[in-house]
SENU-539267 format. One record per atom (N, C-alpha, C, O): residue in three letters; x, y, z. Coordinates in steps of 0.05 Angstrom, whole numbers, padded with zeros to 5 digits, always signed. Each point is the difference from the previous one (the first is absolute). Layout:
residues N
alaXYZ/...
***
This chain:
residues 195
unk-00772+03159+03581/unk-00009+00000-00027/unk-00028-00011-00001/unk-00009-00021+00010/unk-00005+00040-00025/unk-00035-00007-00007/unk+00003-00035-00019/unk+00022-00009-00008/unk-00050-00003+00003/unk+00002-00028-00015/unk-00023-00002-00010/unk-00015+00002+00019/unk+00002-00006-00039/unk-00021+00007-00016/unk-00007-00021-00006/unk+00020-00013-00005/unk-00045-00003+00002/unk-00015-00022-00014/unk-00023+00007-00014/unk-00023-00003+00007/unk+00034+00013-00035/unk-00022+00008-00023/unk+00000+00028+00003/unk-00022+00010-00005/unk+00039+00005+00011/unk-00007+00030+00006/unk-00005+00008+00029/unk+00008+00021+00010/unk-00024-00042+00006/unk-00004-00001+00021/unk+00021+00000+00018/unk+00017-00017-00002/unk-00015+00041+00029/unk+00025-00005+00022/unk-00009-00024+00022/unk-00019-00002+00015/unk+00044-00017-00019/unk-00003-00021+00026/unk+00001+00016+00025/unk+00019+00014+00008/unk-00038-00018+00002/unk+00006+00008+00037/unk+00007-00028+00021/unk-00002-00024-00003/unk+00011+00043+00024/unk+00013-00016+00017/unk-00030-00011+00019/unk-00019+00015+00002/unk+00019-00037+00008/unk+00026-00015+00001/unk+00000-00024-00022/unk-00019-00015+00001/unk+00037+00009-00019/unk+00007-00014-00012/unk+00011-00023+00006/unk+00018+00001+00017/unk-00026-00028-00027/unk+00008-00025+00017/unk+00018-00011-00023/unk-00009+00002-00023/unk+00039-00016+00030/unk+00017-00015-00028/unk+00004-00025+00020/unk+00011-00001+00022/unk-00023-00019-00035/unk+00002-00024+00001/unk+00018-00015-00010/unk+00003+00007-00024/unk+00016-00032+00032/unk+00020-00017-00008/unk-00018-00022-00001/unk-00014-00001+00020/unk+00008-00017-00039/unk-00025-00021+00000/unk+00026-00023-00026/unk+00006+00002-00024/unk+00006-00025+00054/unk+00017-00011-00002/unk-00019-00034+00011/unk-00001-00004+00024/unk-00008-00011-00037/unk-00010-00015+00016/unk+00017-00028+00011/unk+00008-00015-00017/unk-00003+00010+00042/unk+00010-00011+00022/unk-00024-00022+00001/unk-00023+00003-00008/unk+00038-00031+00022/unk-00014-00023-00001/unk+00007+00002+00023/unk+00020+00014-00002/unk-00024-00020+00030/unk+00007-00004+00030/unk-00013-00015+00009/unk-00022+00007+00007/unk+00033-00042-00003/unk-00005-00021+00016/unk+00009-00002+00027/unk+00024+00004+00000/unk-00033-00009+00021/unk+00003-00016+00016/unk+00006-00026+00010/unk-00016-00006+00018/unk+00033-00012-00023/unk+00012-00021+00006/unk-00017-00017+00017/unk-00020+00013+00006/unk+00021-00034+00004/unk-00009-00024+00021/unk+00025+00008+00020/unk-00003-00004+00024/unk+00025+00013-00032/unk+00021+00014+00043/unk-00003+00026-00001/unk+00010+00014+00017/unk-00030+00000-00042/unk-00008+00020+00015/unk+00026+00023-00014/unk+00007+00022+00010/unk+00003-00033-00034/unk+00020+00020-00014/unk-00019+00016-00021/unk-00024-00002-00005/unk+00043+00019-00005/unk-00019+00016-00020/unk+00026-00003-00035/unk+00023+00002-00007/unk-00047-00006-00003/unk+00013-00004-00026/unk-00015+00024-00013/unk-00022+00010+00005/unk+00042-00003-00027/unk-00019+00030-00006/unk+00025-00008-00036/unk+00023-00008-00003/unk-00048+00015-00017/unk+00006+00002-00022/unk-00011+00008-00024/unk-00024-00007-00003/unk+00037+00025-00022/unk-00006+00010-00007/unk+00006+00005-00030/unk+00023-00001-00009/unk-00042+00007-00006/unk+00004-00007-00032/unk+00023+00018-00015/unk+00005-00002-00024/unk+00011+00021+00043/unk+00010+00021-00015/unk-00015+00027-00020/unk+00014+00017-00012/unk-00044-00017+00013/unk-00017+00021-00018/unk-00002+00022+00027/unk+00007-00003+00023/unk-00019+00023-00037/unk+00003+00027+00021/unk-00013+00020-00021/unk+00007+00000-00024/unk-00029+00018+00037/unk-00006+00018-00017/unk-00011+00019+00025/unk-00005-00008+00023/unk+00002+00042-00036/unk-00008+00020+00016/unk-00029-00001-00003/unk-00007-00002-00024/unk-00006+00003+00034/unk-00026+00018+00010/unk-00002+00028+00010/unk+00014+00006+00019/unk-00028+00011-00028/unk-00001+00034+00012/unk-00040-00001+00001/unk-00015-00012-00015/unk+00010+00026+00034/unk-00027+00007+00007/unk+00005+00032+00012/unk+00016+00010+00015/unk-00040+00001-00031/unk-00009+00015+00010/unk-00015+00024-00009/unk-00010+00001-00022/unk+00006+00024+00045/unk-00034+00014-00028/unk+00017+00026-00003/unk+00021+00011+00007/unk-00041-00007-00021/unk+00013+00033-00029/unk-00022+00011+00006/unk-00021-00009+00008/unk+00031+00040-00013/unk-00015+00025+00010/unk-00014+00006-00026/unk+00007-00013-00020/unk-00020+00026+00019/unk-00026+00000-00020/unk+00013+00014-00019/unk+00016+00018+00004/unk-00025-00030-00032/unk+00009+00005-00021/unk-00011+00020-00017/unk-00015+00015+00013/unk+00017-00010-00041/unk-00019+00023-00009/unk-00014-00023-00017/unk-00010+00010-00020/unk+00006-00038+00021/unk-00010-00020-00017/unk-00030+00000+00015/unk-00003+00005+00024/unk-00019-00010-00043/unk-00027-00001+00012/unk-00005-00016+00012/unk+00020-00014+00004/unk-00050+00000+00015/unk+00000-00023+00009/unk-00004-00016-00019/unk+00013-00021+00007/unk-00028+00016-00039/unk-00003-00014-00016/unk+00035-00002-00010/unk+00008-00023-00005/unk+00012+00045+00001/unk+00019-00017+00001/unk+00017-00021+00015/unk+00012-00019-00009/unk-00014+00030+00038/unk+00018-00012+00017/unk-00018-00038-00005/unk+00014-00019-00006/unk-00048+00016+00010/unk-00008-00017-00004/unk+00009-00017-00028/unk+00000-00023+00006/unk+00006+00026-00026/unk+00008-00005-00024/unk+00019-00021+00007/unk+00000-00024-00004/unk+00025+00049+00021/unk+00029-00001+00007/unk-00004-00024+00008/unk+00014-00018-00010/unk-00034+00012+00031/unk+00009-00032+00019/unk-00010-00015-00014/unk+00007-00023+00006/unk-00027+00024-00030/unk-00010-00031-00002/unk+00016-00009-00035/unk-00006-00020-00013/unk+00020+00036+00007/unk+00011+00000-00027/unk+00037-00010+00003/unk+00017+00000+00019/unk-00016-00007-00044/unk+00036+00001+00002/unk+00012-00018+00025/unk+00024+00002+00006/unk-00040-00020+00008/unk+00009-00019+00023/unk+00021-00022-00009/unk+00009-00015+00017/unk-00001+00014-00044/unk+00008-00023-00006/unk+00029+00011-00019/unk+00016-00014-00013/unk-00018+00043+00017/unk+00026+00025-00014/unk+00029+00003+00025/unk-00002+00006+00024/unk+00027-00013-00039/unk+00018+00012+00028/unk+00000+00026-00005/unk+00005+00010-00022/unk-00010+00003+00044/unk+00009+00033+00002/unk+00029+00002+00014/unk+00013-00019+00008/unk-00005+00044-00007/unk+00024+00010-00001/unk-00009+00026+00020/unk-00022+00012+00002/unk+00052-00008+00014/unk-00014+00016+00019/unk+00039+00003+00019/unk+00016-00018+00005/unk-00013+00052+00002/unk+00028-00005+00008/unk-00008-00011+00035/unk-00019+00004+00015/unk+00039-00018-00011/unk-00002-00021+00033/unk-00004+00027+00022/unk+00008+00024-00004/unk-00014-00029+00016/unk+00002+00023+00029/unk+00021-00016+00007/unk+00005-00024-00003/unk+00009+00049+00017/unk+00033-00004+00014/unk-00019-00010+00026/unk-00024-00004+00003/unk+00048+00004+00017/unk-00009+00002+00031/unk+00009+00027+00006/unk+00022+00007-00010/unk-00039+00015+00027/unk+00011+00025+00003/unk+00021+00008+00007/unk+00012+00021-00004/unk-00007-00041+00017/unk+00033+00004+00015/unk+00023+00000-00024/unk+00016+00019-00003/unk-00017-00040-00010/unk+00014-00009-00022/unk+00004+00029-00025/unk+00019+00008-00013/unk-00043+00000+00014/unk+00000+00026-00024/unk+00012+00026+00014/unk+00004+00022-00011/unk+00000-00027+00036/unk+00018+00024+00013/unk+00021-00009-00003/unk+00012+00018-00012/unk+00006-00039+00016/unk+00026-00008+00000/unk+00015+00000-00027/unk+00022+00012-00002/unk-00038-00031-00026/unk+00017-00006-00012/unk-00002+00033-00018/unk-00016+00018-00003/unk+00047-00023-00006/unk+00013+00010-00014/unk+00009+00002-00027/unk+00012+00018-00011/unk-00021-00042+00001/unk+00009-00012-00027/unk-00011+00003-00024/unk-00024+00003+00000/unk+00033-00004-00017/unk-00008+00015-00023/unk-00026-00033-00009/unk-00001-00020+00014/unk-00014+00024-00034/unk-00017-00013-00002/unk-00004-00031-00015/unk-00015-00020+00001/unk+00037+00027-00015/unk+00013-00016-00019/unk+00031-00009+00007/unk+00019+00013-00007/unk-00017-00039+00021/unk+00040-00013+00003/unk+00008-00025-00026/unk-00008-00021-00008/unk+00016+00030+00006/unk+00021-00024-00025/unk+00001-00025+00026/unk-00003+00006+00024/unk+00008-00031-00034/unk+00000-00026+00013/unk+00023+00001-00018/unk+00000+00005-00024/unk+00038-00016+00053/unk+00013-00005-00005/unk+00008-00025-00011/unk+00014+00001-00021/unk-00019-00017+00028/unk+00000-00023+00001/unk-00018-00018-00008/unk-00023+00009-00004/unk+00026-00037+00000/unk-00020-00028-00015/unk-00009-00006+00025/unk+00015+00002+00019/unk-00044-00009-00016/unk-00009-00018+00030/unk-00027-00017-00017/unk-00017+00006-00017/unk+00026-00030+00032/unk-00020-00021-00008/unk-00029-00004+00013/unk-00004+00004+00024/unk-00014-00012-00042/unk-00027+00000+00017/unk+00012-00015+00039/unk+00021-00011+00005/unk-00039+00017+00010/unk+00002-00008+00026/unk+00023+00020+00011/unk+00001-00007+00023/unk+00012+00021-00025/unk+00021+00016+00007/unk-00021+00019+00019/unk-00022+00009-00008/unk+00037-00005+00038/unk-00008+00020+00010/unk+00008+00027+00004/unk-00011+00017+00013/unk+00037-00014-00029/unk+00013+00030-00002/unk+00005+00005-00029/unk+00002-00020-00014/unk-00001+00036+00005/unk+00009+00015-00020/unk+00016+00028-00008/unk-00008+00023+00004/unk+00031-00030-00015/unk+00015+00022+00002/unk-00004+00024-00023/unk+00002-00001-00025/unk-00009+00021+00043/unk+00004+00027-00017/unk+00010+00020-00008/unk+00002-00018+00017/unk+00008+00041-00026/unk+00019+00026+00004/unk-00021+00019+00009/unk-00014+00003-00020/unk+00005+00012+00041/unk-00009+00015+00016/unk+00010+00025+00007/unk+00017+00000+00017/unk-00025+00021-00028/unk+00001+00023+00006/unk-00013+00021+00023/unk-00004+00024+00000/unk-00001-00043+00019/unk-00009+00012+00020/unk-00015-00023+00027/unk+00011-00021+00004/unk-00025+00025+00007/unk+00001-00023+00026/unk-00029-00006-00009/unk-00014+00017-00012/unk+00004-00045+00018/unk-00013-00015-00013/unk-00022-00015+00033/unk+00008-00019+00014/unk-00029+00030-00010/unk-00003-00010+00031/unk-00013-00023+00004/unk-00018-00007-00015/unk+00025-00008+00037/unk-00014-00027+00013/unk-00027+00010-00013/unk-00006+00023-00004/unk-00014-00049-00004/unk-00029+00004-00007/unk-00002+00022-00016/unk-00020+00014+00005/unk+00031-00008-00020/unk-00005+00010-00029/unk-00014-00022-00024/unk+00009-00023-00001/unk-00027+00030-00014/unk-00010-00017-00016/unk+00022+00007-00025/unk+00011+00022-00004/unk-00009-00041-00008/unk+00015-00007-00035/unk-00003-00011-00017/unk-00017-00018+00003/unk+00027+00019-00022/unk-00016-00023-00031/unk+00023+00005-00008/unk+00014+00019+00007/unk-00008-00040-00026/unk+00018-00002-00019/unk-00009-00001-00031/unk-00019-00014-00007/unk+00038+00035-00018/unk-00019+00004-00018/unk-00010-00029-00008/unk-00023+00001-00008/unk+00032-00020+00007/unk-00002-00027-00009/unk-00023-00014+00013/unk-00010-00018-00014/unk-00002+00022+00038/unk-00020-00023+00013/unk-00027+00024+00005/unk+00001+00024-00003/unk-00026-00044+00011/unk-00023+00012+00003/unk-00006+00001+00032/unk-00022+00005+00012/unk+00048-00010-00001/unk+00004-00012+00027/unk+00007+00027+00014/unk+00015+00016-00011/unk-00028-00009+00040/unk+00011+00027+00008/unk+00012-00016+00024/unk-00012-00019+00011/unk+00038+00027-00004/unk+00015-00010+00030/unk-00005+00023+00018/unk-00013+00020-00004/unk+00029-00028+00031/unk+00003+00011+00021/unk+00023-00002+00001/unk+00009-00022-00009/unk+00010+00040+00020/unk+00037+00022+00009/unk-00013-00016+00021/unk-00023+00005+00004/unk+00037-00025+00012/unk+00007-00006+00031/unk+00012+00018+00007/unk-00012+00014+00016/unk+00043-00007-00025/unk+00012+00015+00019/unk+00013+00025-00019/unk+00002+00004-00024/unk+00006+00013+00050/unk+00016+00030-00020/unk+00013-00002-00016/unk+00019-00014+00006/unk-00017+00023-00032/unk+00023-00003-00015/unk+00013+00027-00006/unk-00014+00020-00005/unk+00045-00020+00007/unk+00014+00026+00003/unk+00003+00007-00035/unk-00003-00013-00020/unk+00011+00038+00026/unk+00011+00004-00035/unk+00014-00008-00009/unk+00020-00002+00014/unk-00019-00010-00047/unk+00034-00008-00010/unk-00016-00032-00016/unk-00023-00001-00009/unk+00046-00022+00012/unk-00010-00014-00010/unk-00004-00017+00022/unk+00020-00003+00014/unk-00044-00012-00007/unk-00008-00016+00027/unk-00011-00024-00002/unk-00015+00002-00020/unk+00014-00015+00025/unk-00026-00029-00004/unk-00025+00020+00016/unk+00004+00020+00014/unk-00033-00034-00022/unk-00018+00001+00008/unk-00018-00014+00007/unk-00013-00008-00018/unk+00007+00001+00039/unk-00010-00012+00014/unk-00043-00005-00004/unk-00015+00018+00008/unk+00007-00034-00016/unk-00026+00002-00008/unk-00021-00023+00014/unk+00008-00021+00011/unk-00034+00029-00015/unk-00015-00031+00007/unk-00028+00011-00023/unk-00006+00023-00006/unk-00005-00044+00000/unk+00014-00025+00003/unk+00018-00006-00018/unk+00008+00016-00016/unk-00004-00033+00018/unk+00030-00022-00022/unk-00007+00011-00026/unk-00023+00006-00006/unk+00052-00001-00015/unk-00011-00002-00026/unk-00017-00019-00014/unk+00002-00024+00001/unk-00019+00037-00012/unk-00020-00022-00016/unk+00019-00002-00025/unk-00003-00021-00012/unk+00014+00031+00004/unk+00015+00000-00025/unk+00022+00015-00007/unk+00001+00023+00009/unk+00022-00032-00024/unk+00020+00007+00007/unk+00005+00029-00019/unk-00014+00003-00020/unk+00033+00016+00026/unk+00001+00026+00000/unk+00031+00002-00012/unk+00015-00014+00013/unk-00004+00027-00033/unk+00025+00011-00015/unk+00005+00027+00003/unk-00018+00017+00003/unk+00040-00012-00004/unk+00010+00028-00005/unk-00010+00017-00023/unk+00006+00024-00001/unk-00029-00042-00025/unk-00017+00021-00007/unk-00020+00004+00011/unk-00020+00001-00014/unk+00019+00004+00040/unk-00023-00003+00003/unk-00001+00031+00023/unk+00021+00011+00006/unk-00044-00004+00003/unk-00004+00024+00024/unk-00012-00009+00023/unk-00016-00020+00000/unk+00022+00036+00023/unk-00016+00002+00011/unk-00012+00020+00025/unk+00013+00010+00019/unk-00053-00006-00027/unk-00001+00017-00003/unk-00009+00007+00024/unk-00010-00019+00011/unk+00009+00043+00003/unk-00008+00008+00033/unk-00026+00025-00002/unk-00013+00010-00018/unk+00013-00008+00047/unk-00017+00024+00003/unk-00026+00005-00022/unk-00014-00020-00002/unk+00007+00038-00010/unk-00022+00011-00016/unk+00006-00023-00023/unk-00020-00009-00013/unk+00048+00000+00007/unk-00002-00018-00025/unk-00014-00032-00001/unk-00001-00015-00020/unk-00009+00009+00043/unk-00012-00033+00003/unk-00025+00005+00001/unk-00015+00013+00015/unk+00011-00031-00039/unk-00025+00002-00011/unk-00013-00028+00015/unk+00012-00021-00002/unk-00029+00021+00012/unk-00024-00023+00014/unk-00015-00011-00026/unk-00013+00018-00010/unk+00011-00041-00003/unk-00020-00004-00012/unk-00009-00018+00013/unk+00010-00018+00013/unk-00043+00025-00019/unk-00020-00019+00029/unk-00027-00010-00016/unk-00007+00006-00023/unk-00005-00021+00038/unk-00025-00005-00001/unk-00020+00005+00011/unk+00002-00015+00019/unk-00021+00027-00017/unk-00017+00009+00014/unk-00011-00029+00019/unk-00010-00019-00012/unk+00011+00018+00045/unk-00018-00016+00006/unk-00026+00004-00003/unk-00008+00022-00004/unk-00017-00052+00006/unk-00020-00001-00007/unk-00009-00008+00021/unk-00024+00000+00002/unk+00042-00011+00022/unk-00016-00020+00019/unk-00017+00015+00020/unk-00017-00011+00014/unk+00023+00033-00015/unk-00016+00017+00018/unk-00016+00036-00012/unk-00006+00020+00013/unk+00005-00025-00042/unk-00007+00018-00010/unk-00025+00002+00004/unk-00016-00018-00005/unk+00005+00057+00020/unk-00026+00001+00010/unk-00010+00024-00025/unk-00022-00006-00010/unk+00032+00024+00002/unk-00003+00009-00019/unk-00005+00034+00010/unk+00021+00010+00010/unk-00047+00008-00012/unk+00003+00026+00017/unk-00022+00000+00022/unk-00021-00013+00001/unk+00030+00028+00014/unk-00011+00002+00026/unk-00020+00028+00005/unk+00015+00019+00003/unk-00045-00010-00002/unk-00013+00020-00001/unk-00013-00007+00019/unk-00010-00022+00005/unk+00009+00056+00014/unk-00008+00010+00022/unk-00017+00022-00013/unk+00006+00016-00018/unk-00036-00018+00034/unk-00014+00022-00011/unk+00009+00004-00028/unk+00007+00023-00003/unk-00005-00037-00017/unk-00001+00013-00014/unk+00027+00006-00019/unk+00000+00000-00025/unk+00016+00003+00039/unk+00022+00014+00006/unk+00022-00020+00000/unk-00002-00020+00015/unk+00028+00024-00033/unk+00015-00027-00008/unk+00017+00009+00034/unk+00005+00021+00010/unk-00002-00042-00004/unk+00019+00005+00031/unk+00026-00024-00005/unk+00017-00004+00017/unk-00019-00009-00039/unk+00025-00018+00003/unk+00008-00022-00026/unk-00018-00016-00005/unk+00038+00015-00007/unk-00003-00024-00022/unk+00013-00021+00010/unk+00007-00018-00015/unk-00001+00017+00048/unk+00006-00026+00011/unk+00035+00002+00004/unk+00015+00019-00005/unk-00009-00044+00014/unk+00023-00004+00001/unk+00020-00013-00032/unk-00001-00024-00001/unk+00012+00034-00018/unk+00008-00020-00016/unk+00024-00013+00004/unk+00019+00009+00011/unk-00020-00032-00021/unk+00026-00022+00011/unk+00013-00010-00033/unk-00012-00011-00018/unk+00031+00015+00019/unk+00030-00001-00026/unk+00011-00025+00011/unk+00009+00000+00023/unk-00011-00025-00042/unk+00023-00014+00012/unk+00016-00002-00034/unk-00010+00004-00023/unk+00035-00011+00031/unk+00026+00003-00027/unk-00005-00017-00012/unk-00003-00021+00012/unk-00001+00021-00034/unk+00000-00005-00025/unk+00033-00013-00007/unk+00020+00013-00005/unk-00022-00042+00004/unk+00030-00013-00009/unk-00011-00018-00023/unk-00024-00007-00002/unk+00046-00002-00017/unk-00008-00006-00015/unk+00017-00025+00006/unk-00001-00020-00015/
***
């Protein structure tokens, strides 16, 4: 499946980042203590094939709207968009409380390890650890619920998980001209947008 940012096609290679931050001490005997706040968010980088937008727009594009969340559907992993099966939209059987690492759903089809998901309720996109068969299953996610999820609630797969992000700034170079000639609008970097 193609993945668009503004009209624009993402090309490969595409980088998805887990940006979980980890404290890791070293002890006085030399043990390792490692801990961690429980927050977790995606990062995605990467460049888009030339658009029909001008260079005065694409320039516009980067120095405007930095402070807007955009919306944008997640890139699967390729493997993952060959496997799953499942319709786009699952009913959530069951109550699970924030911090819960599974969640049970009714599944109409197989659901694969590293599949991205959202639930209609959070701004939070998870990760499928492991396969889930058809029928009604727990599901397995990371990270932890940030918030807890009801049987009114969905959740949504494939083309339906919506990314809302922020544009990074920390390394914004803006466009790149060769002779003349636009040769690049750089690398852009999405990190998620949680509220």
């Amino acid at each position: 499946m193609a993945y668009y940012y503004h009209g624009a096609k993402i090309l490969a290679p595409l980088t998805i980042t887990s940006n979980e931050p980890v404290y890791d001490v070293d002890t006085v005997s030399l043990s390792k203590q490692r801990a961690s706040q429980g927050t977790q968010r995606w990062e995605i980088a990467f460049n888009t094939a030339t658009s029909n937008e001008t260079e005065a727009d694409m320039l516009v594009g980067v120095i405007t709207d930095m402070n807007v969340v955009g919306t944008m559907v997640m890139p699967q992993l390729p493997s993952v968009d060959l496997t799953n099966t499942v319709s786009t939209t699952l009913v959530v059987d069951a109550d699970a409380a924030a911090g819960a690492s599974t969640v049970t759903v009714v599944s109409d089809g197989v659901i694969s390890k590293g599949s991205f998901v959202k639930f209609s309720s959070h701004d939070k996109i998870y990760m499928v650890t492991a396969d889930v068969a058809s029928g009604t299953a727990p599901v397995s996610i990371y990270p932890k619920l940030r918030s807890a999820v009801s049987t009114s609630h969905t959740l949504d797969t494939g083309s339906s998980v919506m990314l809302s992000y922020y544009r990074d700034v920390s390394n914004l170079r803006g466009l790149k001209f060769t002779d003349g000639i636009l040769s690049s609008t750089g690398v852009i970097n999405l990190v998620e947008a949680i509220a």
